[in-house]
N, C-alpha and C positions, 0 to 999 in steps of 0.2 A: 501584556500581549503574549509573553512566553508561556505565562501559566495555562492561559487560553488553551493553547495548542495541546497542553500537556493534557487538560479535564478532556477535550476530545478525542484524541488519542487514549486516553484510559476509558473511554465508554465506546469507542473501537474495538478495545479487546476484553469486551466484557461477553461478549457472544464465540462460542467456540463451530465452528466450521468444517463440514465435510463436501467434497464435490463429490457429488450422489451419481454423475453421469456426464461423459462428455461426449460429445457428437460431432461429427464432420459433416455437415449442411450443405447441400449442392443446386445454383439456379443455374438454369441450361440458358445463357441469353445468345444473343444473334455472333459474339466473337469466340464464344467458348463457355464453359464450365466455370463458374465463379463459386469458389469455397468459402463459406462460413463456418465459425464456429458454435456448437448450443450447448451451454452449459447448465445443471442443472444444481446446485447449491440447497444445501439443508444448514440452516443456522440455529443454536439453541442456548441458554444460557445456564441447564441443569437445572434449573429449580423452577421453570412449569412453564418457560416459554419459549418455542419453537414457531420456525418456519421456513418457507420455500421459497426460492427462486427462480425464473429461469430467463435466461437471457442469449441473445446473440450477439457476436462480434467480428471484428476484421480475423483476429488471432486467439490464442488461450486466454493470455491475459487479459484482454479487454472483456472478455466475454465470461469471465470469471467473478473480475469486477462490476461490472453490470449486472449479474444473478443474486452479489452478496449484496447489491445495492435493494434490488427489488426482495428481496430476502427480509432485510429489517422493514419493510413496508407491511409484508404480510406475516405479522408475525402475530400466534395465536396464543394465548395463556389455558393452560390445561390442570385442572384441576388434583393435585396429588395427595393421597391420603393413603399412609403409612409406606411411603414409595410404591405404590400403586395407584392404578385406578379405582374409582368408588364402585364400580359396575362394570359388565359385560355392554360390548358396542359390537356396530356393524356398519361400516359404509361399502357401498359401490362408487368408483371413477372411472367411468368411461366402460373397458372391461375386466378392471380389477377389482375383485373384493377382500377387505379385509374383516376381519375378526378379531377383537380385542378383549384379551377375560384377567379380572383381577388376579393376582397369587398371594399368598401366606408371603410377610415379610422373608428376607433371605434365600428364595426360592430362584432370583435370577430373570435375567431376559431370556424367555425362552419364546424367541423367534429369529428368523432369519431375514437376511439380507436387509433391505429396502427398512422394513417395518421395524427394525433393530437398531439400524442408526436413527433414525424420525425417534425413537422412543428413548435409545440413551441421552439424545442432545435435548430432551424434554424434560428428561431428569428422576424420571420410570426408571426402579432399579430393580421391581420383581414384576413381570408381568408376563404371558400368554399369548402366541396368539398365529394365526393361520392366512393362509392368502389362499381365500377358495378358489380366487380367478384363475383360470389359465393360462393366463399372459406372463410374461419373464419383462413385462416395460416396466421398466426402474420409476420414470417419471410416476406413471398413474396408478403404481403400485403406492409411491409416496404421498401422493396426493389424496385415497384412499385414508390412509394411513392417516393423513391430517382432519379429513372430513370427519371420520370418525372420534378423535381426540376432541375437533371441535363441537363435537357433538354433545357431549357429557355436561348435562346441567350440576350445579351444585346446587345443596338442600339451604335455602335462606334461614 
């Protein structure tokens, strides 16, 4: 029974975690203002699989829990070759675009915010890349970010 607990617990912290975005959610109903909370959870484990969550709650924690829960659900495997990508990609989400171009080993993550954490917890230790969209949304900036990753075939 002990050891049980112990093997799931050690496949609990096999995934390393960033809250990518928190939100204070507001329904207007008939007695007042009812506050939620939206969380938005990047889980990855470094060596090619990543994913996102996003969930609501009464408070932080719950709604934290709930995002890392839906988080291992969708979680993608990305194809890494020589800590890079194999290829330049392109997704749109919603009205984010991103851009993704391979680098020369040792060259670094070189992008910002949103598309930085998604790529370190992916386990990308040199790569490129640009957010054409106009948007500053962290979510579909991310989600962008995943479409594209999930995009990248490998050569059989």
């Amino acid at each position: 029974m002990r050891q049980d607990y112990r093997s799931i617990r050690e496949k609990k912290d096999e995934f390393d975690s960033k809250l990518l975005d928190l939100a204070r959610v507001t329904r207007v109903a008939s007695g007042g203002r009812r506050f939620r909370f939206r969380a938005v959870i990047v889980i990855g484990n470094k060596m090619g699989k990543v994913g996102i969550g996003i969930a609501k709650g009464a408070d932080v924690a719950q709604a934290v829990e709930k995002a890392t829960r839906v988080a291992r659900k969708n979680l993608v495997q990305v194809p890494i070759v020589n800590d890079t990508i194999p290829y330049e990609v392109y997704a749109k989400y919603g009205a984010a675009k991103v851009l993704l171009k391979p680098q020369r080993k040792g060259r670094g993550l070189i992008s910002g915010g949103t598309v930085r954490i998604v790529c370190s917890l992916a386990g990308i230790k040199s790569i490129s890349s640009k957010t054409l969209g106009r948007t500053t949304n962290k979510l579909n900036n991310a989600m962008a970010t995943i479409k594209a990753l999930e995009s990248i075939k490998t050569r059989k």
